[in-house]
C-alpha positions as YAML, in Angstrom:
chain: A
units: angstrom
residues:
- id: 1
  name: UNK
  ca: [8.56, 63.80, 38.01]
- id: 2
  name: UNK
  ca: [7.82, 60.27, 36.87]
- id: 3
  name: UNK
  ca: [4.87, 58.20, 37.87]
- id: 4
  name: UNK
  ca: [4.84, 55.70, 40.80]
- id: 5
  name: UNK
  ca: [4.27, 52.16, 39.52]
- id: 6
  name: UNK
  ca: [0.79, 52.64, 40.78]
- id: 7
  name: UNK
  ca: [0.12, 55.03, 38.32]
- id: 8
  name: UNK
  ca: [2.11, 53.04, 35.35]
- id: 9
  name: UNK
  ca: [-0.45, 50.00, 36.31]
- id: 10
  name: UNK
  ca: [-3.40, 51.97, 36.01]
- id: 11
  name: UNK
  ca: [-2.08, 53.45, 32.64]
- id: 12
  name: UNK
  ca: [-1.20, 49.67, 31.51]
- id: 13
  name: UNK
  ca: [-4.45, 48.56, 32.21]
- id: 14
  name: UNK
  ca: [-6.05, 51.49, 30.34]
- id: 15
  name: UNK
  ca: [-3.85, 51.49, 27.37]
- id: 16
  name: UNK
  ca: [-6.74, 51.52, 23.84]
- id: 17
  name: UNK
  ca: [-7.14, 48.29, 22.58]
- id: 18
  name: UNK
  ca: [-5.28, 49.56, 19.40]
- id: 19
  name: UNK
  ca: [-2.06, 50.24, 20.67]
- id: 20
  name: UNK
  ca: [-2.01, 46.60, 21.80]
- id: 21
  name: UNK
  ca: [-3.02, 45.34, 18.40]
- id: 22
  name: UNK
  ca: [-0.37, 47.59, 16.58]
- id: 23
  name: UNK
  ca: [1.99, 46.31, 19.34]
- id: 24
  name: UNK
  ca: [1.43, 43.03, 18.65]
- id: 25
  name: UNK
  ca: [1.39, 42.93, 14.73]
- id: 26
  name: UNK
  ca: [4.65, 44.35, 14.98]
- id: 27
  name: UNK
  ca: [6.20, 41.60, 16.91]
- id: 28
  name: UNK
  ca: [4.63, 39.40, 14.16]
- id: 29
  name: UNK
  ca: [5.93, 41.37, 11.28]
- id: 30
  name: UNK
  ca: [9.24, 41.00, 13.07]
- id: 31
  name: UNK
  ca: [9.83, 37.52, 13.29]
- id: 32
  name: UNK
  ca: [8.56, 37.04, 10.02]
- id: 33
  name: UNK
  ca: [11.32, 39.78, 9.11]
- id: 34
  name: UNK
  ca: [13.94, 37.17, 10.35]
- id: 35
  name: UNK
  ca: [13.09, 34.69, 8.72]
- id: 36
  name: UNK
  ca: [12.79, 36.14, 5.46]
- id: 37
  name: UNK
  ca: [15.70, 37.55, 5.69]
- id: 38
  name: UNK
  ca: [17.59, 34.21, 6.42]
- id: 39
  name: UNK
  ca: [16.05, 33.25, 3.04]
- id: 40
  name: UNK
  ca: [17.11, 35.97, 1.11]
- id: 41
  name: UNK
  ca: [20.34, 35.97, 2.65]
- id: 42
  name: UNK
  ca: [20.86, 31.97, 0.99]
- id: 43
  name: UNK
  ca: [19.16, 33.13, -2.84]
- id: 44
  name: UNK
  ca: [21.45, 36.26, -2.89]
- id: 45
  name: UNK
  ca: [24.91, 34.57, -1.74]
- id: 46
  name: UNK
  ca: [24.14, 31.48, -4.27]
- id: 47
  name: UNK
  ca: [24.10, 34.24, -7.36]
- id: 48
  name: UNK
  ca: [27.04, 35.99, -5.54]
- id: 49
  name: UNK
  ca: [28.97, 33.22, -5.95]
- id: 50
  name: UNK
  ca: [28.29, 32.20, -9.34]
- id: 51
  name: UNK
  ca: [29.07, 35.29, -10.73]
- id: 52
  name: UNK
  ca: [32.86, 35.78, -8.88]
- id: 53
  name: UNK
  ca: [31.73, 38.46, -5.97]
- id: 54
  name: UNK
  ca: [30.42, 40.57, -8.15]
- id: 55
  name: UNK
  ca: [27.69, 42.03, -6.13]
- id: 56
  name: UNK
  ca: [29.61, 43.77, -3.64]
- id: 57
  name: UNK
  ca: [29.52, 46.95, -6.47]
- id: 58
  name: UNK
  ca: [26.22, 46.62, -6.75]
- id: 59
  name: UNK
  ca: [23.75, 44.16, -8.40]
- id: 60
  name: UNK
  ca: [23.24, 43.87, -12.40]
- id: 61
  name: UNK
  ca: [20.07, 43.66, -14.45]
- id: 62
  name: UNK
  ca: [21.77, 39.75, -15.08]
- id: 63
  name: UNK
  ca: [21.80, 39.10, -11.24]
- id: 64
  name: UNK
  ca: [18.64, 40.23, -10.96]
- id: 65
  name: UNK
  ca: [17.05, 38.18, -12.97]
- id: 66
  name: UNK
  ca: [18.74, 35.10, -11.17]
- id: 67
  name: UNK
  ca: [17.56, 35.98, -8.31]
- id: 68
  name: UNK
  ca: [14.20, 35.80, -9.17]
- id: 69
  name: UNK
  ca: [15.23, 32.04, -10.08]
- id: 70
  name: UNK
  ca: [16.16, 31.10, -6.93]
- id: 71
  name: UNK
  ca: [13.53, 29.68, -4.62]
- id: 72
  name: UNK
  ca: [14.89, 30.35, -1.72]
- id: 73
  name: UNK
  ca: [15.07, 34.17, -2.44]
- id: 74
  name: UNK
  ca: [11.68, 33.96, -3.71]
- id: 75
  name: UNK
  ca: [9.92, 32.85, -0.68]
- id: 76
  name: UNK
  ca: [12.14, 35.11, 1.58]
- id: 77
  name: UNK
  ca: [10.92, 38.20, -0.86]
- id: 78
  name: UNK
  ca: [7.41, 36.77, -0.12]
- id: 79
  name: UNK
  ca: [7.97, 36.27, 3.67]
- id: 80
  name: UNK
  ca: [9.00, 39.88, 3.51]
- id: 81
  name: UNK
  ca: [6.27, 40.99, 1.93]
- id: 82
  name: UNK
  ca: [4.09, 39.61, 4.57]
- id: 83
  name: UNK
  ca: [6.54, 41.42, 7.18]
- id: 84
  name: UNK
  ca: [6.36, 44.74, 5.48]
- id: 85
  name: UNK
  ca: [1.97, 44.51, 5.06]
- id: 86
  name: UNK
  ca: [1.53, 43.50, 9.37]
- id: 87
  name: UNK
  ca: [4.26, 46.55, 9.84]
- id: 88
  name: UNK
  ca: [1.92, 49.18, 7.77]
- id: 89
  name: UNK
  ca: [-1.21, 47.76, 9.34]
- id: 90
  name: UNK
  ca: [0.62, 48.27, 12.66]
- id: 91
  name: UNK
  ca: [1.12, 51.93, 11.99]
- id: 92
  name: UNK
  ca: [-3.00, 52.26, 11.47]
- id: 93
  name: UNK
  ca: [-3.21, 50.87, 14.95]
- id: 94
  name: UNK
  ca: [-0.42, 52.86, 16.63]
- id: 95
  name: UNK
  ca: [2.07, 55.76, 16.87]
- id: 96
  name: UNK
  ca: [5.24, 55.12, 14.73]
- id: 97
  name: UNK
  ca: [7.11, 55.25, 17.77]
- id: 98
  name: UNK
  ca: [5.62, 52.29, 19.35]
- id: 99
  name: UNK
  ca: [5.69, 49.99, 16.85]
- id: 100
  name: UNK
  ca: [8.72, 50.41, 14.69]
- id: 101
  name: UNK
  ca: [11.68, 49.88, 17.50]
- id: 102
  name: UNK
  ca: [9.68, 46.21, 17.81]
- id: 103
  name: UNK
  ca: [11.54, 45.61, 14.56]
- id: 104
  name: UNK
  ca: [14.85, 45.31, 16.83]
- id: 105
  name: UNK
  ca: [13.15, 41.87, 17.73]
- id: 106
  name: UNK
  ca: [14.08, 40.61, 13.97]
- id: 107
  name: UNK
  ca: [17.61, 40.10, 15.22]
- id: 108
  name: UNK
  ca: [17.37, 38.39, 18.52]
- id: 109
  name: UNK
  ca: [14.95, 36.02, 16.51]
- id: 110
  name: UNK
  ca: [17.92, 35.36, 14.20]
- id: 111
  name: UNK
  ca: [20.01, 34.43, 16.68]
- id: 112
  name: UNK
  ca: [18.21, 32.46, 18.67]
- id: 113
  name: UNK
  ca: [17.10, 30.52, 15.29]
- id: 114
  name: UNK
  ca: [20.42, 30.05, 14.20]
- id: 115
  name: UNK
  ca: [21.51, 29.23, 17.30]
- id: 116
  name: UNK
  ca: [18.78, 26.35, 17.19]
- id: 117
  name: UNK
  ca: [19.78, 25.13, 13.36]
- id: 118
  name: UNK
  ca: [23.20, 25.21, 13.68]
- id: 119
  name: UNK
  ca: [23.62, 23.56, 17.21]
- id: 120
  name: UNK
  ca: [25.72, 26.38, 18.29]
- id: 121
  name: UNK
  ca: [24.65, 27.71, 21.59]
- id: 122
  name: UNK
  ca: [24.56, 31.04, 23.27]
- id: 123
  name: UNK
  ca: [27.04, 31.99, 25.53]
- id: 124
  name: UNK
  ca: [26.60, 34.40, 28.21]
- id: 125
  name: UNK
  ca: [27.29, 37.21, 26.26]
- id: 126
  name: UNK
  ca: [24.54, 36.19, 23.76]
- id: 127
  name: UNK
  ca: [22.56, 35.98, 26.76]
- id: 128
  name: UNK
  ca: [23.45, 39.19, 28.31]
- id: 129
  name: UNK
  ca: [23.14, 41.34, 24.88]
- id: 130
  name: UNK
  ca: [19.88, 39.41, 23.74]
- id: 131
  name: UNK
  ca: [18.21, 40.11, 27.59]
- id: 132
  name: UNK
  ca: [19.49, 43.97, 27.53]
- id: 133
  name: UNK
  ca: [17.96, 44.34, 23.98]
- id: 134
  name: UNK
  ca: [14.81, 42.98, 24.71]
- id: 135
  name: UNK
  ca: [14.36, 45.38, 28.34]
- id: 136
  name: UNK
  ca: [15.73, 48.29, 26.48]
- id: 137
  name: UNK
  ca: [12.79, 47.76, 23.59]
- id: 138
  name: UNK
  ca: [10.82, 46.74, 26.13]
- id: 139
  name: UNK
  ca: [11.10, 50.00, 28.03]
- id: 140
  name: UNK
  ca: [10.99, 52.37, 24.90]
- id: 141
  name: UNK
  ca: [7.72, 50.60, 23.77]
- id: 142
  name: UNK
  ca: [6.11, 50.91, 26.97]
- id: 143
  name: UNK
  ca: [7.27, 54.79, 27.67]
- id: 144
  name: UNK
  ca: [6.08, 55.37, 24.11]
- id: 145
  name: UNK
  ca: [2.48, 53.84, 24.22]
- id: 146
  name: UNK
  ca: [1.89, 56.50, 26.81]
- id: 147
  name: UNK
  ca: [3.22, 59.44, 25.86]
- id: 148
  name: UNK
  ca: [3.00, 59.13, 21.96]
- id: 149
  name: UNK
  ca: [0.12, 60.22, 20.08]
- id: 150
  name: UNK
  ca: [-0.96, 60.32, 16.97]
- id: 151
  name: UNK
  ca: [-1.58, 64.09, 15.25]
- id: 152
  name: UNK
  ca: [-3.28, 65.13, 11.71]
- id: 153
  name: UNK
  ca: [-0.07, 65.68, 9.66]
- id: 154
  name: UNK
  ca: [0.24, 69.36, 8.33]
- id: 155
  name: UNK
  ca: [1.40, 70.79, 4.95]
- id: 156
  name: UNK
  ca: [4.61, 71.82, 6.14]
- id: 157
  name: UNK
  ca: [5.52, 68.60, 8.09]
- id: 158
  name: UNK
  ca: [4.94, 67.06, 5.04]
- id: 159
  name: UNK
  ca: [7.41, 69.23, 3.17]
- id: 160
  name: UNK
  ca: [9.67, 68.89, 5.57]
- id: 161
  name: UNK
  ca: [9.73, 64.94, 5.35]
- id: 162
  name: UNK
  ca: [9.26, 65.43, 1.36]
- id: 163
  name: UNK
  ca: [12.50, 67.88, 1.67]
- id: 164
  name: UNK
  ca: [15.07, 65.56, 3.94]
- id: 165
  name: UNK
  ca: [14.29, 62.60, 1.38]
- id: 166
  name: UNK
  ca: [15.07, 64.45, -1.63]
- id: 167
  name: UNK
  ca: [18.54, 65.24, 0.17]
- id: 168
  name: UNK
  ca: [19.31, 61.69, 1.34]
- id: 169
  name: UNK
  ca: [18.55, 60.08, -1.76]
- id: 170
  name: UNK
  ca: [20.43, 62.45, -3.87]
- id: 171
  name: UNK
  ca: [23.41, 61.36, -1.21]
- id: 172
  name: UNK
  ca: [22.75, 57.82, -1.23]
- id: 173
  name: UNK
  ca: [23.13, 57.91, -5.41]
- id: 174
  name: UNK
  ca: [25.84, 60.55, -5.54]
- id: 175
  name: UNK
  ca: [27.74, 58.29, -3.52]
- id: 176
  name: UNK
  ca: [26.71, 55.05, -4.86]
- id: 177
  name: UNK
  ca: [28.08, 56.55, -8.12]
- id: 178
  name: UNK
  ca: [30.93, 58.08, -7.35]
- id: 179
  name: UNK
  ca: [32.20, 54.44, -4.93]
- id: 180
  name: UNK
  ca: [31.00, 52.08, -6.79]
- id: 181
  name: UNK
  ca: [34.24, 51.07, -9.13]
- id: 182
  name: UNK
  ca: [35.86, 51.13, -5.64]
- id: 183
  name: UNK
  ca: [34.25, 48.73, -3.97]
- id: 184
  name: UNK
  ca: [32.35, 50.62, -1.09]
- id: 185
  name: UNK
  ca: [32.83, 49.13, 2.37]
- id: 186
  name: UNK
  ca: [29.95, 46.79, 3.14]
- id: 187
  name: UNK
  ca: [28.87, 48.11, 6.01]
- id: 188
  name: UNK
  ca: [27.92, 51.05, 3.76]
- id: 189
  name: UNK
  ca: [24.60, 49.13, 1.83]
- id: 190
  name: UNK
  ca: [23.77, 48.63, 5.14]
- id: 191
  name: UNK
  ca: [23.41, 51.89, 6.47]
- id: 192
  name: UNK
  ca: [22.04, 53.00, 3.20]
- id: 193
  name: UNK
  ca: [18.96, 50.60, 3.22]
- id: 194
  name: UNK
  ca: [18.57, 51.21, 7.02]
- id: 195
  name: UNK
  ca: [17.72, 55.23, 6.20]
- id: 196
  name: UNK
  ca: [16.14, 54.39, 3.54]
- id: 197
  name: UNK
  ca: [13.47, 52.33, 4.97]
- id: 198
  name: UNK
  ca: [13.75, 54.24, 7.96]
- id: 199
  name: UNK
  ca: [12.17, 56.72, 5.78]
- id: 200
  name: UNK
  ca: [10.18, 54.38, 4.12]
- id: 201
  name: UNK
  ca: [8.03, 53.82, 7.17]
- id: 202
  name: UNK
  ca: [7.72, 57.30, 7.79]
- id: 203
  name: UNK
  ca: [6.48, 58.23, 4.40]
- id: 204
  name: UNK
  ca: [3.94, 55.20, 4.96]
- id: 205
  name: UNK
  ca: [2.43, 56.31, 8.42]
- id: 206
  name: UNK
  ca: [1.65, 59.73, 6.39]
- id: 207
  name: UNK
  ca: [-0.07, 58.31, 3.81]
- id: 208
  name: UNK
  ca: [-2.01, 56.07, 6.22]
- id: 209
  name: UNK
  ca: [-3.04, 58.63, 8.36]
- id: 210
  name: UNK
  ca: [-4.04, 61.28, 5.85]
- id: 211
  name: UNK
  ca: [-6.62, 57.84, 4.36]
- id: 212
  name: UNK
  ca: [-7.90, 57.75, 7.61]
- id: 213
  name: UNK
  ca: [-8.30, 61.23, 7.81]
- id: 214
  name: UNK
  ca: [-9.93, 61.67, 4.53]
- id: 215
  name: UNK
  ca: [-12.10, 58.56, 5.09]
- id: 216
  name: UNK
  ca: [-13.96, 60.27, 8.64]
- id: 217
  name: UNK
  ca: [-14.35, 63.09, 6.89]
- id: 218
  name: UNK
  ca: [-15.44, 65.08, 3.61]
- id: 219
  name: UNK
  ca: [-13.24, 64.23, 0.54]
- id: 220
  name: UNK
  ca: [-11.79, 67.20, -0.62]
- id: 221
  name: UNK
  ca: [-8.56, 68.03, -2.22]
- id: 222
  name: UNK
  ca: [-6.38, 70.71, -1.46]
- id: 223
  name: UNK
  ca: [-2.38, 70.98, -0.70]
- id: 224
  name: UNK
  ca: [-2.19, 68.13, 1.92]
- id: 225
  name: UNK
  ca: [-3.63, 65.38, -0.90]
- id: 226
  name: UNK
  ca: [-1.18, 66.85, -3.27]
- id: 227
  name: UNK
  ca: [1.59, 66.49, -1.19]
- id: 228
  name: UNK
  ca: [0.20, 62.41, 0.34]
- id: 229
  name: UNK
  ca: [0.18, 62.05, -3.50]
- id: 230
  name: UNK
  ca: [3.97, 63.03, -3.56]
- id: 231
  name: UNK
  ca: [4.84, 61.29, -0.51]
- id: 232
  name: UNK
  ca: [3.69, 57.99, -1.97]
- id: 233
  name: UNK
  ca: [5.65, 58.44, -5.07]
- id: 234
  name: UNK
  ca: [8.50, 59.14, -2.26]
- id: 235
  name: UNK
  ca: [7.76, 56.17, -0.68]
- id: 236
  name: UNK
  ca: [7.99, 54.03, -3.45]
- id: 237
  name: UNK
  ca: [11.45, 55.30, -5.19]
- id: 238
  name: UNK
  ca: [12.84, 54.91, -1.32]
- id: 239
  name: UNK
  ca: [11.72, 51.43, -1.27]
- id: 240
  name: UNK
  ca: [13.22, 50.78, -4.72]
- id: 241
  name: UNK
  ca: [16.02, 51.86, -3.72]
- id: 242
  name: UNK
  ca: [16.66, 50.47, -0.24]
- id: 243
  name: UNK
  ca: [15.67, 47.26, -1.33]
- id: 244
  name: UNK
  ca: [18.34, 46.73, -4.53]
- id: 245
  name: UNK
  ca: [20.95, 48.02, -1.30]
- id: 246
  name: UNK
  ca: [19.51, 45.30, 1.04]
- id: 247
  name: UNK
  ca: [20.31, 42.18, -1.51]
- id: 248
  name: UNK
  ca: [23.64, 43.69, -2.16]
- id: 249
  name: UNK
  ca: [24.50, 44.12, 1.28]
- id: 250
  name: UNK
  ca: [22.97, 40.26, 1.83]
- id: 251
  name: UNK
  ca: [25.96, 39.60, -0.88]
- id: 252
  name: UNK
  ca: [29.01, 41.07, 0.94]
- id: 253
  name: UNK
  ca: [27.77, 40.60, 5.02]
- id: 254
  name: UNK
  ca: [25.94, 37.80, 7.02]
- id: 255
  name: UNK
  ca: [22.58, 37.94, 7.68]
- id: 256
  name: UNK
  ca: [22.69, 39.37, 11.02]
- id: 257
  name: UNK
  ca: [24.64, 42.16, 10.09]
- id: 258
  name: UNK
  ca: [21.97, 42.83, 7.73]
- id: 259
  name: UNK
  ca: [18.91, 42.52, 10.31]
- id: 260
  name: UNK
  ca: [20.77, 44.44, 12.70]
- id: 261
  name: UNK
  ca: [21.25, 47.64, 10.41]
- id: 262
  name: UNK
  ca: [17.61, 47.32, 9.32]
- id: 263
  name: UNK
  ca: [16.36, 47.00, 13.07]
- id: 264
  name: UNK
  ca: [18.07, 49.69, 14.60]
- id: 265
  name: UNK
  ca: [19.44, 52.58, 12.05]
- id: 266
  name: UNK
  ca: [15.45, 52.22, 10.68]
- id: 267
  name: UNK
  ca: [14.25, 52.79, 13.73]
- id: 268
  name: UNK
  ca: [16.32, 55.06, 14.91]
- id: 269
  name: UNK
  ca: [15.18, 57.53, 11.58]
- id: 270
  name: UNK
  ca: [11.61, 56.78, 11.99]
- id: 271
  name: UNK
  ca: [11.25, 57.74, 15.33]
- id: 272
  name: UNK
  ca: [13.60, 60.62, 15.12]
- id: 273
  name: UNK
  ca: [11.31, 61.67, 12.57]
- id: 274
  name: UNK
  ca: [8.20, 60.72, 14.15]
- id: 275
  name: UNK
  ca: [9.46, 63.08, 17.20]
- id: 276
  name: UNK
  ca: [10.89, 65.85, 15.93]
- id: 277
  name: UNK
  ca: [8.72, 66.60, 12.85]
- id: 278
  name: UNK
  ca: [5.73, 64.86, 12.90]
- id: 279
  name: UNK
  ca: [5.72, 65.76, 17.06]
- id: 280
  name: UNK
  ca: [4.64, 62.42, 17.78]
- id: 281
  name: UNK
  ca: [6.44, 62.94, 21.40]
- id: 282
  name: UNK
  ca: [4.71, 66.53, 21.67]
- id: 283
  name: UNK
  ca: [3.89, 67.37, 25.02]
- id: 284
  name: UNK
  ca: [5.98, 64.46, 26.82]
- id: 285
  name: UNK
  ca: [7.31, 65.24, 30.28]
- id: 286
  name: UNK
  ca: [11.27, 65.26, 30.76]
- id: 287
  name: UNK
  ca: [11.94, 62.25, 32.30]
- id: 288
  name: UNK
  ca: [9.76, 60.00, 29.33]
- id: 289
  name: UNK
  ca: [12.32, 61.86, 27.25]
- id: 290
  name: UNK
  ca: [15.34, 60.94, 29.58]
- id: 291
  name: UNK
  ca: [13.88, 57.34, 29.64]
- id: 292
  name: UNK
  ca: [13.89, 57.48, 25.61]
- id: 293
  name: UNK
  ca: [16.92, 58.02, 25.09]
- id: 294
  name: UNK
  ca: [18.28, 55.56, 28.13]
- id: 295
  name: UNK
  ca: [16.39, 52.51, 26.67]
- id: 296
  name: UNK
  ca: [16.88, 53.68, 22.93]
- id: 297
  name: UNK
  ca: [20.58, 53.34, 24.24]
- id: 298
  name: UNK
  ca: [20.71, 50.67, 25.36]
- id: 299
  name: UNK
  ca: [18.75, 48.27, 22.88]
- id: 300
  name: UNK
  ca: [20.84, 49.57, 20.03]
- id: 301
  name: UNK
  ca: [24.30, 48.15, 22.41]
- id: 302
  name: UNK
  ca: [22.36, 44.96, 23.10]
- id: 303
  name: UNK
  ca: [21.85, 44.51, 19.36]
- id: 304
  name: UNK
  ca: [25.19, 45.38, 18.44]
- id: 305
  name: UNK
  ca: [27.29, 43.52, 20.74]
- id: 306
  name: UNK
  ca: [24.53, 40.44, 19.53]
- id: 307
  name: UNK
  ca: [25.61, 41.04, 15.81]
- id: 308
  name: UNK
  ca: [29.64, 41.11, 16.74]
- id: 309
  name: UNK
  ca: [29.39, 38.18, 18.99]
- id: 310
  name: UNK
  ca: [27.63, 35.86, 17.07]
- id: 311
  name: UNK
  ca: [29.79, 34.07, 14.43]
- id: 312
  name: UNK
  ca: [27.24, 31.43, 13.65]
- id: 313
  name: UNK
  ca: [24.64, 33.97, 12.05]
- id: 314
  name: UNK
  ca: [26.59, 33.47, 9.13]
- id: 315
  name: UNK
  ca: [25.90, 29.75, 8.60]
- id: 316
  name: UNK
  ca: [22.92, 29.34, 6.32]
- id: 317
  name: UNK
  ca: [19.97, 28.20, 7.73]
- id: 318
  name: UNK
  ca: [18.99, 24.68, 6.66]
- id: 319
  name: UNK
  ca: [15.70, 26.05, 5.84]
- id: 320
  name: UNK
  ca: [16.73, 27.43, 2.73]
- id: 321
  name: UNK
  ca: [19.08, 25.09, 2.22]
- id: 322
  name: UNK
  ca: [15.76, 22.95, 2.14]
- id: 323
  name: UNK
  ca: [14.38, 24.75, -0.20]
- id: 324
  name: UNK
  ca: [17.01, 25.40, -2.88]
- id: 325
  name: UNK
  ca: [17.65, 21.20, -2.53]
- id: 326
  name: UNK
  ca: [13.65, 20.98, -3.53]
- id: 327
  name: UNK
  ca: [13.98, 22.91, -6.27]
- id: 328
  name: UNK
  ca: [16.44, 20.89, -7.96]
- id: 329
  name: UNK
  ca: [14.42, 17.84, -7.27]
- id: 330
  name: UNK
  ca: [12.30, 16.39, -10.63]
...
């Protein structure tokens, strides 16, 4: 049975400090994600267009080297950066699960920017989708600060995780291969860089808390450093990879189609692994796991019916306009 709201009080008010601070750096690391993203978006659609569409198979070693020439992809790549470092730090503060579905905040930041910079304003739809996201996240966040938990990560969870990435990158490539001279649909970098990441964060909260383990305890190595060791080199070739998806997904969809595969399908594999392998949700009575999936539900349809009503997400922001126009300045 679920608790009365007098017992979901007393649980609020006792909630550890560091759930709170996780909690709240990921908020941060989300609008910060937005933005970024906005400015990436402009840098990446500027060499797009020079060079005829070209992206939409997949960036070249020439486009990549432009892109590092245009401000305004530079500072989003920075602004990024920044997002990616509060999001890591969140996970030493908190259970994956209750900080990375915050990242679904990215997009109603978008639109309520855009909405701002463009003079376009939200209809009730907007509205409706941006006010069902933001309960359903809402909801998850709070069922998830008190029923997830943290747990030393075992050898075999750890091959597990090790295991699925192996398979999803050799899919990812295979199939970046074998589509590329045929134009893959769009919506298919998308996807591609949400798993990724998705995974990504996952391989991150390992590595995190197997430091933290090490550092409260006696330093010695044995099968569980080995495979951290291998889990960061995981980590890494993920990132690689979902990032060169990300700027050629930024070159064939607008901005908030971008944000809004990033917030929810990399959330969505995070927790899934955080739950079922790493047993984050271990122990959780039935109805937090009714509630999970209710509010899981229905964030994802308030960010997708935000990201398919919202023609003006793809007008660029004058932000990077700004910055682009600076550049050219003597």
């Amino acid at each position: 049975m679920p608790p009365d709201l007098n017992d979901l009080s007393n649980q609020l008010t006792n909630l550890p400090t560091t759930s709170w601070i996780g909690i709240s750096l990921a908020v941060v690391a989300a609008v910060i994600l937005a933005l970024g993203t906005q400015f990436q978006h402009r840098g990446v659609t500027l060499v797009n267009a020079a060079s005829a569409g070209q992206t939409k198979t997949g960036l070249s070693l020439r486009q990549l080297r432009a892109l590092v020439a245009r401000p305004s992809w530079v500072i989003g790549t920075l602004l990024l950066a920044v997002a990616i470092v509060l999001q890591l730090t969140s996970l030493s503060f908190a259970p994956l699960i209750v900080v990375q579905p915050l990242g679904a905040v990215a997009l109603v930041i978008t639109a309520i920017v855009n909405s701002r910079v463009t003079k376009v304003p939200l209809d009730r739809v907007d509205i409706r989708s941006i006010l069902i996201c933001v309960l359903g996240v809402g909801a998850f966040v709070t069922i998830a600060a008190f029923v997830g938990q943290s747990h030393p990560i075992t050898a075999t969870q750890l091959i597990t995780v090790l295991v699925l990435l192996v398979v999803v990158l050799s899919v990812f490539i295979t199939l970046f291969v074998l589509m590329r001279k045929r134009k893959p649909r769009p919506i298919f970098y998308v996807i591609a860089a949400g798993v990724l990441f998705g995974f990504v964060v996952t391989l991150a909260k390992v590595v995190i808390d197997r430091v933290k383990t090490i550092a409260v305890g006696d330093f010695q190595i044995d099968a569980t450093d080995i495979l951290t060791i291998v889990c960061l080199g995981g980590l890494v070739a993920a990132g690689l990879l979902g990032t060169y998806f990300v700027q050629t997904a930024h070159s064939s969809n607008p901005p908030d189609i971008v944000v809004a595969g990033l917030t929810v399908i990399d959330p969505l594999v995070a927790v899934s692994i955080g739950i079922v392998v790493l047993g984050e949700a271990a122990g959780a009575p039935i109805w937090a796991i009714v509630a999970f999936v209710l509010a899981a539900a229905a964030a994802i349809w308030g960010v997708i019916s935000l990201s398919r009503n919202n023609p003006q997400l793809t007008i660029e922001t004058p932000f990077a306009d700004a910055a682009e126009d600076s550049a050219r300045r003597p």
